[in-house]
C-alpha positions as CSV (number, residue, x, y, z in Angstrom):
1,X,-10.6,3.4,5.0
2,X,-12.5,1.8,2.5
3,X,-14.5,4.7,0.9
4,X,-10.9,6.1,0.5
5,X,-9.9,3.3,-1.3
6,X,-13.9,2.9,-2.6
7,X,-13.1,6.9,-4.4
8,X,-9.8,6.0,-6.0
9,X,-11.2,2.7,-7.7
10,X,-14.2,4.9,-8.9
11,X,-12.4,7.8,-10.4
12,X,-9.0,5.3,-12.0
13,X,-11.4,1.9,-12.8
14,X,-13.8,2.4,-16.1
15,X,-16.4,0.2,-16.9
16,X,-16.2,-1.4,-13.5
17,X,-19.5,-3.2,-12.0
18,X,-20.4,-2.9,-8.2
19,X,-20.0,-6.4,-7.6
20,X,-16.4,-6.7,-8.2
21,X,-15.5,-3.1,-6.5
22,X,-17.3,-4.8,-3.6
23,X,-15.2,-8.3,-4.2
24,X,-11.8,-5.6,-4.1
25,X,-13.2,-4.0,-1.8
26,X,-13.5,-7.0,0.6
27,X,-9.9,-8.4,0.2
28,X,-8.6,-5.2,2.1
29,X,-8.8,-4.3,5.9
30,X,-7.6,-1.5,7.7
31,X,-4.1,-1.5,10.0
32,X,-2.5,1.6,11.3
33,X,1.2,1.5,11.1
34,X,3.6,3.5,13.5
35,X,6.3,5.7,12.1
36,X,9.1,3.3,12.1
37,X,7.3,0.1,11.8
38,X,8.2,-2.3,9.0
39,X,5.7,-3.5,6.5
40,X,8.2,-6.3,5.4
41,X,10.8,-7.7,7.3
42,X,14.4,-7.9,5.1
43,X,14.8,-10.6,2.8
44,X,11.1,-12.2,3.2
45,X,8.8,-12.6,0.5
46,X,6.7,-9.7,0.0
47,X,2.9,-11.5,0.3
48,X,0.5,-8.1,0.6
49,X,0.2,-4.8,-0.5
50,X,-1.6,-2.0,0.8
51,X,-3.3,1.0,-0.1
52,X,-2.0,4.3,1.9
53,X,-4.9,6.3,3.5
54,X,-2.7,8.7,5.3
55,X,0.9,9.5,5.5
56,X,3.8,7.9,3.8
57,X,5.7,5.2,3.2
58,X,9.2,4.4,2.4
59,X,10.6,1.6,0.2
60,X,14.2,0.8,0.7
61,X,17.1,-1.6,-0.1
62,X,20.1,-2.1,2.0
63,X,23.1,-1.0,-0.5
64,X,26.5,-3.9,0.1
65,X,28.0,-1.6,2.5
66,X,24.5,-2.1,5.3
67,X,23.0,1.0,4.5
68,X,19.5,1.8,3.5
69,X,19.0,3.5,0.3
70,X,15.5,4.7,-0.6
71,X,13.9,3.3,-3.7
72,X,10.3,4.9,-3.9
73,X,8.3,6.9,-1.4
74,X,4.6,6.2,-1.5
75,X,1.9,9.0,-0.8
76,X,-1.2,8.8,0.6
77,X,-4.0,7.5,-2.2
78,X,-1.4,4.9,-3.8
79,X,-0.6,1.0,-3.3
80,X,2.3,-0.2,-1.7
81,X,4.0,-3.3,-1.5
């Protein structure tokens, strides 16, 4: 996971020095979600983000009526939270 993330900070980040990609690098760690698995449980505080190897993600809000509606869907190679 992390020279996936290591690339993307290379080719978007100018200027950068290798001890603070190494210091990003550090804060993340890798977890595999299932299809269907939350990354947030409703109304909590979102406190982490992520960076999407592989796959996708979906970001939804519940509309007054209870159902989902989709807001964003995240690719592989972006941040999510």
């Amino acid at each position: 996971m992390h020279h996936v993330l290591e690339g993307y900070i290379r080719e978007r980040v100018k200027n950068r020095n290798e001890q603070e990609l190494r210091a990003i690098l550090n804060i993340f760690f890798s977890k595999e979600y299932k299809k269907g698995t939350r990354f947030n449980e409703p109304n909590t505080d979102v406190l982490q983000f992520a960076f999407v190897v592989e796959g996708s993600a979906r970001t939804f809000l519940y509309n007054k009526k209870g159902d989902e509606v989709t807001g964003r869907i995240t690719q592989s190679n972006h941040f999510l939270s």
